[in-house]
Structure formats: C-alpha cells, structure tokens
ZAMARGU-4260 file (C-alpha; in steps of 0.2 Angstrom, whole numbers, plus 5000, padded with zeros to 4 digits):
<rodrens>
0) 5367/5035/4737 | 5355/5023/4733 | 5337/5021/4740 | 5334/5006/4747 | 5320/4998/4746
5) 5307/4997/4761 | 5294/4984/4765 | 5279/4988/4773 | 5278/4999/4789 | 5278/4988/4804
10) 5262/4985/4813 | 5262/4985/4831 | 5253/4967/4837 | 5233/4969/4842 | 5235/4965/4859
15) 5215/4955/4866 | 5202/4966/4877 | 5201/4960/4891 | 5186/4951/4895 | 5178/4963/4906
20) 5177/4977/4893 | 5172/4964/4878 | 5153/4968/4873 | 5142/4953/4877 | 5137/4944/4862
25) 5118/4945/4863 | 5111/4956/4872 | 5094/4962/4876 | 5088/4981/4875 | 5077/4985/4891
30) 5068/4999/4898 | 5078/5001/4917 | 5061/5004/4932 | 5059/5019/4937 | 5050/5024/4955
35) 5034/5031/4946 | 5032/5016/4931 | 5017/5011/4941 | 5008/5025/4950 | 5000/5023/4965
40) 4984/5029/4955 | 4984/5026/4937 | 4967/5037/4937 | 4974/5053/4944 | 4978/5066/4931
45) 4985/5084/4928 | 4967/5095/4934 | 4967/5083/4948 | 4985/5088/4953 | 4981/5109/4949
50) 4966/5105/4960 | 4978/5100/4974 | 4991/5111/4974 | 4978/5125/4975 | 4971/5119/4992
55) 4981/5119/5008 | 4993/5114/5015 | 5002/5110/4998 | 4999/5129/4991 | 5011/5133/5005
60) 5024/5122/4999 | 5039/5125/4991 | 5042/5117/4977 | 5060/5121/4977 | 5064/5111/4990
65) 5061/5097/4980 | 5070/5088/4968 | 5070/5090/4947 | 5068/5070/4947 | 5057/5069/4961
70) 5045/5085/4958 | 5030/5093/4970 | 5018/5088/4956 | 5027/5072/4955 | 5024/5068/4970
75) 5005/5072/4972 | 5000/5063/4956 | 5010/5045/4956 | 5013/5045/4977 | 4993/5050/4981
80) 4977/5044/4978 | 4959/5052/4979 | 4947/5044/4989 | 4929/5049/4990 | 4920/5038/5002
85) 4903/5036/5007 | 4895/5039/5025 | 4898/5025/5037 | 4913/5017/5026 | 4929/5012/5036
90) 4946/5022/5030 | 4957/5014/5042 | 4953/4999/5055 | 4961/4998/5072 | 4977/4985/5075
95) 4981/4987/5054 | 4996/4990/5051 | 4999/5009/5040 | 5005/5010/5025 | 4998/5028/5021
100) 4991/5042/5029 | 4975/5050/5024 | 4973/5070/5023 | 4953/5077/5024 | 4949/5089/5007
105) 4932/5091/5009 | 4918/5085/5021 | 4921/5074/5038 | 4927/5058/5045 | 4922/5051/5062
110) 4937/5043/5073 | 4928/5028/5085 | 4934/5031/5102 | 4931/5015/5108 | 4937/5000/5103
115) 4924/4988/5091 | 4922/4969/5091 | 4934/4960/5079 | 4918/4953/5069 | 4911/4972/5067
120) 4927/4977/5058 | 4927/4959/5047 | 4936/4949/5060 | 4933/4933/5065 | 4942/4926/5083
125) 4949/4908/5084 | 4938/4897/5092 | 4944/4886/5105 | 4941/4870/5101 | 4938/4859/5115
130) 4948/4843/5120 | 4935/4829/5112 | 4934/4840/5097 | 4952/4840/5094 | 4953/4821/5096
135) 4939/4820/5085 | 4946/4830/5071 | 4963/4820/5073 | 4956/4804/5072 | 4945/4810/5058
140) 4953/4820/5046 | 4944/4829/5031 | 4959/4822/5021 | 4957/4835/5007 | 4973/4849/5007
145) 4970/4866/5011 | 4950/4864/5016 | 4940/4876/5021 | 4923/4882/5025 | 4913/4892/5014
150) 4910/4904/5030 | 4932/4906/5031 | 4932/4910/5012 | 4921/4925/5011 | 4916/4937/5023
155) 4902/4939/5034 | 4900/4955/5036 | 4894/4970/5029 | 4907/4972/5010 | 4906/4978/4994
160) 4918/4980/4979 | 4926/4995/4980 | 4919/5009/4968 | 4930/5015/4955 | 4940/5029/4962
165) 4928/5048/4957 | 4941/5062/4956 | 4934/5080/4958 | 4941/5084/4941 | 4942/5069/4931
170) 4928/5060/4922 | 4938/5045/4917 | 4925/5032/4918 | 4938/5016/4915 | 4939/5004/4929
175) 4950/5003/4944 | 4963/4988/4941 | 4977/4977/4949 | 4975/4978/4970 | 4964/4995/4970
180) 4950/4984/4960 | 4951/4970/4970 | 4951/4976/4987 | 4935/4975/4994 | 4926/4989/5004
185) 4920/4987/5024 | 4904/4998/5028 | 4904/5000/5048 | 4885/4993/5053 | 4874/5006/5064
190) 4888/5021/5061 | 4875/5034/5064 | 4871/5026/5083 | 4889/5028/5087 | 4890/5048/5084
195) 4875/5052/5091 | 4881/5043/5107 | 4895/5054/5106 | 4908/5040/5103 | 4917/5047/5089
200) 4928/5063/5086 | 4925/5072/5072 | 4939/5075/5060 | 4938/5090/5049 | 4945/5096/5030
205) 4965/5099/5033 | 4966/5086/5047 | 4979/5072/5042 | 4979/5055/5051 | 4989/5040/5052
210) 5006/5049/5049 | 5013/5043/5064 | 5008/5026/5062 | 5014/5026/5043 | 5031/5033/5048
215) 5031/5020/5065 | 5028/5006/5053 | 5015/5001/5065 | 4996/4999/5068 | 4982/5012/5069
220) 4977/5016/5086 | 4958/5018/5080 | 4945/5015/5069 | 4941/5028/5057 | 4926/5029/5047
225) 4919/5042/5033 | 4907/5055/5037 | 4895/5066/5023 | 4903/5071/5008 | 4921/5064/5014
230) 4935/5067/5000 | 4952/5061/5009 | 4968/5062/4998 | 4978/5045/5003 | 4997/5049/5001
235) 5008/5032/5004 | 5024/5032/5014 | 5036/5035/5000 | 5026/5052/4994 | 5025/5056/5013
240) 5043/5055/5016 | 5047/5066/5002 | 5033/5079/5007 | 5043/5083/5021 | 5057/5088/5014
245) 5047/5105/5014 | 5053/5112/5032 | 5035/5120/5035 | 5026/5102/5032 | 5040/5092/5041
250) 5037/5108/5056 | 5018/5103/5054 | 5020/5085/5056 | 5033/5087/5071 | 5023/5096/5078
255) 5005/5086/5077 | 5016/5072/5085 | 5022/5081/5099 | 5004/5087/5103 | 4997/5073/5103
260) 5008/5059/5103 | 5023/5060/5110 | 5019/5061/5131 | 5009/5047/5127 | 5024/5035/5121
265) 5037/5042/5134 | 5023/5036/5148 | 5025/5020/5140 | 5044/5020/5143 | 5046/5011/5161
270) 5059/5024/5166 | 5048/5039/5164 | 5031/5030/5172 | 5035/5042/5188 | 5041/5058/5180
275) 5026/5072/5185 | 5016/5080/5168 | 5024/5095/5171 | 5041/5090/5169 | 5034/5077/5156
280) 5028/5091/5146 | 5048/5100/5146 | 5054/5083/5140 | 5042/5084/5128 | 5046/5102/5121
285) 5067/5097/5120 | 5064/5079/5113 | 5070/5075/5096 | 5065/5065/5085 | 5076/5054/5071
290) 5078/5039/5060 | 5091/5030/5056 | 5093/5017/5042 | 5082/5009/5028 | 5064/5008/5035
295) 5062/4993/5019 | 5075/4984/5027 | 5067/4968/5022 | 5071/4971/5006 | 5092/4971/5009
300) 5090/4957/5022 | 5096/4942/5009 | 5112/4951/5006 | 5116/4958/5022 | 5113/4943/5033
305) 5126/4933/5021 | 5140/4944/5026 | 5153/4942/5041 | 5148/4948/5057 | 5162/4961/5055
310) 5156/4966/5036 | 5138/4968/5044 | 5143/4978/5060 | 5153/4992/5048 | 5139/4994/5036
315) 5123/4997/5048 | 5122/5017/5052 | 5130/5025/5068 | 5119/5031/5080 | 5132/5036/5093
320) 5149/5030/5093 | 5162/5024/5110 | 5173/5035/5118 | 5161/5051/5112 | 5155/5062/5124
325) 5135/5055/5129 | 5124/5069/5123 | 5107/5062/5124 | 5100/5047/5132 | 5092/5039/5118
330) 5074/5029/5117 | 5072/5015/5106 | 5053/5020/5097 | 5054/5007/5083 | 5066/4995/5076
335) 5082/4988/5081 | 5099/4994/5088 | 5116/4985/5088 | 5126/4990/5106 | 5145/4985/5101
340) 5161/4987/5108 | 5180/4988/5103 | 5188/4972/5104 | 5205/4973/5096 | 5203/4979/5078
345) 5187/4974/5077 | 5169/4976/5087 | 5160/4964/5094 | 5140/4964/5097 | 5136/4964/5117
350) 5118/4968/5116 | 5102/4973/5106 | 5089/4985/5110 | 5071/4986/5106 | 5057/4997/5106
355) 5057/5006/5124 | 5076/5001/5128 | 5087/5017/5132 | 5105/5019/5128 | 5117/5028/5138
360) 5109/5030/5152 | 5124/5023/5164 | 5136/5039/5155 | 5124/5050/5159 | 5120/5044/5179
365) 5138/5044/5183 | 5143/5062/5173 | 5127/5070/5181 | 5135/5062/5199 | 5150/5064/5196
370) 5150/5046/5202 | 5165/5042/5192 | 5175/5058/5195 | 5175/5068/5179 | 5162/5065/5163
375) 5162/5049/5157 | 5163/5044/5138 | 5151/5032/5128 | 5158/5015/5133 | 5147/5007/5119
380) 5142/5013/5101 | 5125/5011/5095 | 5121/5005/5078 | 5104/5003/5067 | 5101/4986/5063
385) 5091/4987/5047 | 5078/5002/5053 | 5079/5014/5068 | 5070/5027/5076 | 5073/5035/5092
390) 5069/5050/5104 | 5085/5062/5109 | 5083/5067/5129 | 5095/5080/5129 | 5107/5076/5147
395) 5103/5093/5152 | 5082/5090/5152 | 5086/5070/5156 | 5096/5075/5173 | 5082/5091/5179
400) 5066/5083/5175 | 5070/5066/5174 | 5084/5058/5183 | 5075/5063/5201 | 5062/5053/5198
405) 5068/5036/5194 | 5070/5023/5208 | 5087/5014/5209 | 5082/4998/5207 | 5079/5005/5187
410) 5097/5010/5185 | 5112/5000/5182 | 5122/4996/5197 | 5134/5008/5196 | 5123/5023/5194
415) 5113/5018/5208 | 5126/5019/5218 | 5133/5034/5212 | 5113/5040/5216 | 5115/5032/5234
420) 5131/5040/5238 | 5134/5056/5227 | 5153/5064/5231 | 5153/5074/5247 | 5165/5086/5237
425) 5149/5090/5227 | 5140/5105/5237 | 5132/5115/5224 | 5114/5108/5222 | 5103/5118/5224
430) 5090/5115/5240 | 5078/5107/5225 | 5090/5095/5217 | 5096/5092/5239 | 5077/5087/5240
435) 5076/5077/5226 | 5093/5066/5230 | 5086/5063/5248 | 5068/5057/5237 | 5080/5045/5227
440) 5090/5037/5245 | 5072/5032/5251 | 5071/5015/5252 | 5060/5009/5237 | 5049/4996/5249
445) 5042/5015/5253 | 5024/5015/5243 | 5024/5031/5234 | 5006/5034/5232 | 4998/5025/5250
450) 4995/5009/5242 | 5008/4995/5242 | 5017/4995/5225 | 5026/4980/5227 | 5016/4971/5211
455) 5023/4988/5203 | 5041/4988/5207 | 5041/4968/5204 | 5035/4971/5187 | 5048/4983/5183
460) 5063/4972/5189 | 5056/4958/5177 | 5057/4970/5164 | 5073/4977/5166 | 5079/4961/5177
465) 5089/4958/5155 | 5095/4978/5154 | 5115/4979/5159 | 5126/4992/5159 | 5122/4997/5140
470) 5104/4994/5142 | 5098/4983/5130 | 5096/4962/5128 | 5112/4953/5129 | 5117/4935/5130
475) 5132/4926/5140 | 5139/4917/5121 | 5143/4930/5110 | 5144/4923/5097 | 5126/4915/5100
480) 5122/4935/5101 | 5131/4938/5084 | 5120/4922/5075 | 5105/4930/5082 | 5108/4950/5078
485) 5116/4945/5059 | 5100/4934/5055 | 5088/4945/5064 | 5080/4932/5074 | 5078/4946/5090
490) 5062/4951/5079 | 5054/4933/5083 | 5042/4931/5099 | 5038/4915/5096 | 5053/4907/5088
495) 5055/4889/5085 | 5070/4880/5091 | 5077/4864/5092 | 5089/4859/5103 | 5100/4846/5090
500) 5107/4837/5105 | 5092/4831/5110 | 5083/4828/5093 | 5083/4812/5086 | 5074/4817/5067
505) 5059/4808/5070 | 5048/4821/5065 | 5034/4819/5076 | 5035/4839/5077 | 5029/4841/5060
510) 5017/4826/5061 | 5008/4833/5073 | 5007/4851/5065 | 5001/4840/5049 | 4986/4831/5061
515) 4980/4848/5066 | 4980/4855/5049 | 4970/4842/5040 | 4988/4834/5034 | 4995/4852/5030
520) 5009/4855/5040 | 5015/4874/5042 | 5034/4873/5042 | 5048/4861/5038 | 5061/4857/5049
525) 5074/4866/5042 | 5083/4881/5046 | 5100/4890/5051 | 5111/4882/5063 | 5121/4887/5075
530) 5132/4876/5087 | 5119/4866/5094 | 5105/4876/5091 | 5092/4876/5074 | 5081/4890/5071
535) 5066/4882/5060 | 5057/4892/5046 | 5040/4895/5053 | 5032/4910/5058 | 5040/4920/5073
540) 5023/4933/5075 | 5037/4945/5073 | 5040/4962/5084 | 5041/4971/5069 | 5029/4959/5059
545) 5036/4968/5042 | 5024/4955/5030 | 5009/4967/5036 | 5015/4981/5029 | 5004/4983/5011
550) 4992/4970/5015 | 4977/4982/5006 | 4965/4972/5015 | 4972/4971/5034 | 4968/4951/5035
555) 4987/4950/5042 | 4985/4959/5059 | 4989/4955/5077 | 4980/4948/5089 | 4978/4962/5103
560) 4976/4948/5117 | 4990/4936/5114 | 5001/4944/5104 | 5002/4935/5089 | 5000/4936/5070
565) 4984/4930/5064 | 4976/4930/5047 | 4957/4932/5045 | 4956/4921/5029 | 4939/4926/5025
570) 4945/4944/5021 | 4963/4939/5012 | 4961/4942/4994 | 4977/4931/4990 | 4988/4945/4983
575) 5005/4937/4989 | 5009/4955/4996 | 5009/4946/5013 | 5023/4931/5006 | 5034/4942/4998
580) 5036/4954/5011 | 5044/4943/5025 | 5062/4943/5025 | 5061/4925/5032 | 5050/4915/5020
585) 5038/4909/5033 | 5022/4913/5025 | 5016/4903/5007 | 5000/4905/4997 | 4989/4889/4993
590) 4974/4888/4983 | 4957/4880/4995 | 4948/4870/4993 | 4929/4866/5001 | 4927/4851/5013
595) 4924/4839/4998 | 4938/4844/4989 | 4929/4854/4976 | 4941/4870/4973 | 4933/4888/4974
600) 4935/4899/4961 | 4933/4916/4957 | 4916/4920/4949 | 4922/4933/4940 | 4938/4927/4933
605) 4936/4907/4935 | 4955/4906/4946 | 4959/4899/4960 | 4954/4908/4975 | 4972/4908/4988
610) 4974/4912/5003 | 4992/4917/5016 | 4995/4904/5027 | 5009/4901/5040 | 5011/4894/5058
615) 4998/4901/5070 | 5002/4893/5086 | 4988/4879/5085 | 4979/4894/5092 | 4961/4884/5092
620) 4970/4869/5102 | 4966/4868/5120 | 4985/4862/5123 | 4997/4876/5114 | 5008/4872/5098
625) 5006/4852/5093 | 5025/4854/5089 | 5031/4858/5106 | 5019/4846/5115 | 5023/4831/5102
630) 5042/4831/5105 | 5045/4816/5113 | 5062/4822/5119 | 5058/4842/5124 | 5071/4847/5111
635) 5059/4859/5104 | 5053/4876/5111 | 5044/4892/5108 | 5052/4906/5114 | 5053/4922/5112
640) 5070/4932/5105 | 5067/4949/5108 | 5072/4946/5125 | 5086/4937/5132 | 5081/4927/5147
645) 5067/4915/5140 | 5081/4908/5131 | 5096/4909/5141 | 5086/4898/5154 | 5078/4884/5142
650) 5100/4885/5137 | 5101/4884/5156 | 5091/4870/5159 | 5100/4859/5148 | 5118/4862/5153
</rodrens>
C-alpha cells in the first residue's frame, strides 16, 4: 500500500474579536483616585496620629471594626485636622451650614448663648433701598459688569489669614495650601465681656460639637468661639461616619443626641406640641434613629433625574413598603421621602414629605382604634428621595404617650372619626386610656390652657390643611407630582415659574433682573418643561440648600428672617465650592470689578478676585423680585414647592 502524499494540515479560519474585547488602539496609563489622594490635612503626620489614638475617646476604640482599606489610623490622619486656635477666634458661626464636627484635646471653647449681630460675626444685611433710590439707580446705571464696592469686596470686620496649622507633634514649618490657606480667620470683638457676663458655656477637653448638625446637613445652632490654650481636632463628615462604625462611639453620639437634642426637635413636630415632658421624655428613650440613602445626593442627581419615573421609583431605598404591617410612625428629620402606591405593575408617586411630615400615622390611629376592624396594613410605601433621615416612634409608645394627646383636627379624617367614635365592642381600656378618649371627644373650640387658642389651632390647620391620608405634600395632576419629585424641584421655596400660556417671550422678566443688577441679569429663561408649565434655572433658596455645604468660609448662609439664601460677598473667597455643589446649576462665579470698571485683583497673586452670585430675590427692592412685578401678563411667580397649595392655587386661578 502506497502512502499518499498529504498537503498541509488544515487550519481552522481565525474567526474577528468582537469589538467589545478588542484593546483600544491608544491608550493612556492613569493612576484611578482614591478617597485619601488629597487628605483633609496634608500637614498631619504619623506622631500626630500616635498622639491621637493615645487620648480618649479613640484609645477606647476598636480598630477592628474597621476596615483594612479604610483603617482607624486612616481615618484620624487624612479625615481630621488639628486646629489650635487662639482666645476669642470663632470655630464655628451660627446659621453655617456643618461640614465637620470639632472634638476639644486640650484647653476650652466658649459656646455664645445668645444670638450675635450678623455684622459681629462678618455679615453684612441687605439694605433696603428706598423707592427714589431704586429709580435712581435704574435710570442711572454704573454700566460696568459685575461692579462692586470696595467695602462688598473685603471685609469689615475683625480678620486675619489663617495661621499655618501647629500640630503638637509636628514641626513642619511649610505653609498651609489650596482652601486651608486661603480661608481667612474671624476673631469675635469684646469676647472676654461676653463670659464674664455669663453668656457663654463653657465647653471642656472630650466634648465633641457640631455632630448633629454635620450628620443633619444643616446649620449650627450657636456660635462657638476658642478659649485659652484651645486645641480642637476637626473630623469632616466622611471620617465621622466611619468613626462610628465603632459601636461604643456610635452609643456615644446616640446618646449626646438624645440628651440633648432629640426632645428639642420632636417639640418641633406639630403633632407632639401637646404631649406632656413626661411622656416626651419615654418617646425619647424608645425613639430610633436612621438614614436612608446617599447624604451626597447632589452628586447622582444628573443621572438619576434622566431616568423614567418608574426607573427612579425602583432605585431610591425603601423605607417601608405597602401592604406591611405599620411598626413605627415615622418623622421626617431631614431630606426627602417619596409616598407611592401600586398602580397596576407599576407605582405611582401620591405625595412627598419633608422635614416634620410623619408617615403612617392613619395605619396606626385606626389599628390602635380598631376603627377599621382588625390591624390595618401600610396603604403606601415610603421611599428616600436622594437622602433621608427619620425618627422610628415605636406604635406601642406612639399610641400610650402620644396618641391621647393629639386633637382631631391634626389627624386624617378617618382616624378622627375612629378617635370620635371608637367601637362599643372595645371595653378593655383601662380607666386612664377611658380618661384620655373622653380628653380627645372635647370639642377643640375648648381652650386648653385658659387662654383662647384659636390663633393656635388655625395655625395648625394651615400647616397640615396639604397632609392627606399618607401625610405628606401631594398635588391633584400626578403626573405634575412625578415632574416635580424626578427633578427635585420640592427643595425650591422660591421657585420660578412661568405659566407658557400666558407668556409671550418678551423678556421683560429678565430685563428687569438686568436694571437692578447694573445690566447683570441673574438667570436666563430657560428651564424644564412640563405641560404648560417652565421651571427657570435661578436660585430656588432651597430647603436643603446643598450648595452651602463646604463653603470654608460660611458666605453662603440663610437668612434667619426671610428664609432665603444670601451670600455676604465681602467674605466669599471665590473658591467655586458654592457652584459646583448645586445640583441645579443656579449659582456662577464672575470676576468684579470696582465702580469705574477697574478690576480687583489679588495682591498677593495678581488674579482676578470672584465672587458666587445667583438670584437673591431683589432682596434691597422695596417691591419684591423685578421679575414677577415686570411681567406684563402675571405668567411668572414665585412660589414655594415644598408645599402643595401655593402652587395648586396660582394653577387654580388660572383654570
């Protein structure tokens, strides 16, 4: 048998990679951030960090509980920074918004127990212009952009560059850069008079302040200024977060809130105004607190907002969910909280709630009077729009030390029926719950306290006249309530709407923002639509104004009397922290100029000095926002969102 001669073994064909799984063709090698890159203080270093974990309270900690990427250590040296301040210099102001809580090492700091004038703490108010000085200034303009006085450049108080930060164990001498080095420092003028009088309280080494407001996202409550030989360790929110993942500091902080700050903010919540101190104080020893959600929720607002109200709904955290037996009555203490229903396969929104709104407390009524028979389920599930945090009445305490002391006229229909006429079946109360019941039949034209509270109980309605049956803000369109929820638009108070029906483009809104800003007009009509409806891009002084939080100087603060978002220009240092923060673009940084057009500049680097700026309500014009009052055809309006019926009537009246 003869061979026969082969050809070449038979190749099987190369079949293309598919495109994802090519390599690109160039490509750039590049180091990926990481959360510590830039420390909070580039100057703290490793004896500084031993010094600290040999002191209390973080020689107690465990540093177990922590983390390998995310170490104890880690966190004292790139989430802290070591402060030592001299006597009469101001650690926090009153109305900034926190970013960081401070803990006392060594010496003393002074909280001011009565509130200081806003130009002893570097800020200047808004002064009303009268009516011939506004016509004056409109029919004489400085016709120079961005003008300003020297005086709203620079401050006039008492400030000095901020030392280089001296660390007990370092002797780095290089200077502070980047915001540390730029912030400037406030010394509190007659500071000595203050404690003598007895104004102050002192504050001692171990003491940590400012958590809650750090945690809150929200301003401090006082002014606190430096005392002798005041060492503080500052620790930012990040570093503060992960701290308590050590259960005896986390106990610590609990606790420190409920001693001191959790009464106060349930007697803030309309429904508890009547509850005694006594059965306040067992509210306040069952209470629970917790979160839910991203507290930088700014930061995912660009992505979120672009999905489906459907895709939206499923991604935001479930706080409690339908049909689910109620537990707690639950109380809104920050943020936002979507209240949605089944609808088919879907849910659909049918109301929002906001800081001192409750949820479930219709469940709970008609359970505890077995006004519906037999326990009823949650009829709505709650969701956290973005950030949440909320307080957990367990119903047990809610229906003994509560529920007796709340007046019909607070509680959805339903329930106060059920309170008006429990079930003749039920005969087990107890002669003090009988009592109480009997308390709640009273007619509520009764004055409780000898004096006529009329004012009192009108008050109430009007602000619970927008809570229904899931307690919260709702609007009749839901799909109007969708558009406003998905875009966040119920954190504006002073949101600008134009009715498009009624518009005819003329522009005499923005003109006349122009006129009163010397020909710098602080928005531009554009903005989202929805039906009829455009919500412009200008400043809404915002509920939870999230464009404060970082400002390392507190010029972005608000205004305690009106409620609005002011920046004191002659303390912004023009970092851009302010800009970048808002999730709705309403805030911009221009360069100034003086009134002859000559621009200032930095004697020490020879730049451009900027400054924040953004819509703030005409707030020096004797007549409101130019916009609104120039419209020839009222198809533009104000109006605040966190609330339903400021808008639901302006729709009203034009239907």
């Amino acid at each position: 048998m003869t061979d026969v001669p082969r050809g070449p073994p038979a190749t099987l064909p190369i079949l293309p990679v598919p495109p994802r799984f090519m390599p690109p063709v160039d490509s750039v090698t590049v180091h990926r951030p990481r959360r510590w890159d830039e420390p909070m203080d580039p100057h703290m270093t490793d004896a500084d960090v031993d010094w600290l974990l040999a002191r209390m309270p973080f020689a107690g900690l465990d540093a177990s509980q922590f983390p390998k990427s995310i170490p104890l250590d880690g966190v004292l040296k790139n989430d802290c920074r070591l402060h030592r301040f001299s006597p009469g210099q101001v650690i926090v102001r009153e109305g900034d918004y926190a970013n960081s809580a401070f803990l006392v090492l060594e010496g003393n700091a002074e909280l001011i127990t009565r509130p200081l004038p806003p130009d002893v703490l570097g800020r200047r108010e808004v002064e009303k212009r009268s009516w011939p000085e506004a016509l004056w200034q409109y029919l004489r303009p400085s016709g120079v952009r961005e003008a300003r006085k020297p005086q709203d450049v620079t401050p006039d108080v008492e400030l000095h560059d901020r030392p280089r930060t001296e660390h007990l164990q370092s002797d780095a001498t290089d200077e502070l850069t980047g915001d540390a080095a730029s912030q400037p420092t406030l010394f509190l003028q007659d500071f000595a008079g203050l404690v003598r009088a007895g104004q102050t309280v002192r504050l001692v080494a171990g003491e940590l302040f400012g958590e809650v407001a750090t945690m809150l996202r929200g301003p401090h409550g006082a002014t606190v200024v430096a005392g002798e030989n005041a060492t503080l360790l500052e620790i930012r929110l990040q570093g503060l977060k992960m701290l308590q993942r050590d259960a005896a500091f986390a106990e610590r902080m609990e606790e420190h809130y409920r001693e001191h700050w959790l009464a106060i903010h349930l007697k803030e919540i309309p429904l508890l105004r009547f509850v005694p101190e006594s059965n306040l104080r067992n509210v306040v020893e069952h209470t629970q607190l917790r979160s839910f959600g991203r507290l930088q929720w700014n930061a995912d607002y660009s992505k979120t907002r672009k999905l489906s109200p459907a895709e939206q709904i499923e991604s935001e955290p479930i706080v409690a969910r339908e049909g689910h037996h109620v537990t707690d009555l639950i109380i809104v203490r920050s943020g936002f909280g979507r209240v949605c229903q089944n609808y088919g396969s879907a849910q659909r929104t049918t109301a929002y709630l906001g800081k001192g709104h409750v949820f479930g407390l219709e469940e709970i009524t008609l359970s505890v009077t077995g006004g519906n028979g037999s326990p009823l389920p949650l009829q709505h599930s709650l969701r956290a729009v973005g950030f949440l945090d909320t307080l957990h009445i367990p119903v047990e305490c809610f229906a003994r030390e509560v529920l007796p002391h709340i007046r019909r006229s607070e509680l959805p229909p339903n329930a106060a029926e059920a309170m008006l006429h429990p079930p003749k079946a039920k005969t087990s109360a107890t002669p003090r719950e009988r009592r109480s019941l009997d308390r709640a039949k009273v007619d509520d034209d009764v004055p409780m306290t000898g004096e006529s509270d009329t004012e009192d109980r009108t008050s109430s309605m009007k602000a619970w006249d927008d809570l229904p049956s899931p307690t919260g803000t709702s609007f009749e369109p839901t799909g109007l309530l969708e558009f406003i929820v998905q875009n966040r638009y119920n954190n504006g108070r002073q949101a600008m709407i134009i009715d498009l029906h009624r518009c005819t483009r003329c522009d005499d809104c923005v003109k006349a923002c122009a006129d009163v800003h010397d020909g710098n007009p602080r928005f531009a009509r554009v903005g989202n639509r929805h039906e009829r409806l455009q919500f412009v891009e200008a400043c809404m002084h915002c509920t939870d104004p999230v464009c404060m939080i970082g400002c390392p100087t507190g010029a972005l603060h608000r205004d305690k009397a009106t409620g609005l978002v002011r920046i004191s220009e002659n303390i912004c240092i023009g970092c851009g922290v302010c800009a970048k923060g808002c999730p709705y673009d309403n805030i911009e940084m221009v360069a100034v100029s003086d009134p002859k057009g000559r621009p200032y500049l930095d004697s020490k680097s020879n730049q451009p000095i900027t400054k924040a700026t953004k819509c703030d309500m005409c707030s020096g014009l004797p007549s409101g926002p130019a916009c609104a009052a120039a419209c020839p055809h009222d198809a533009l309006v104000r109006i605040d969102l966190s609330e339903s019926p400021p808008l639901e009537d302006w729709l009203r009246r034009r239907t």
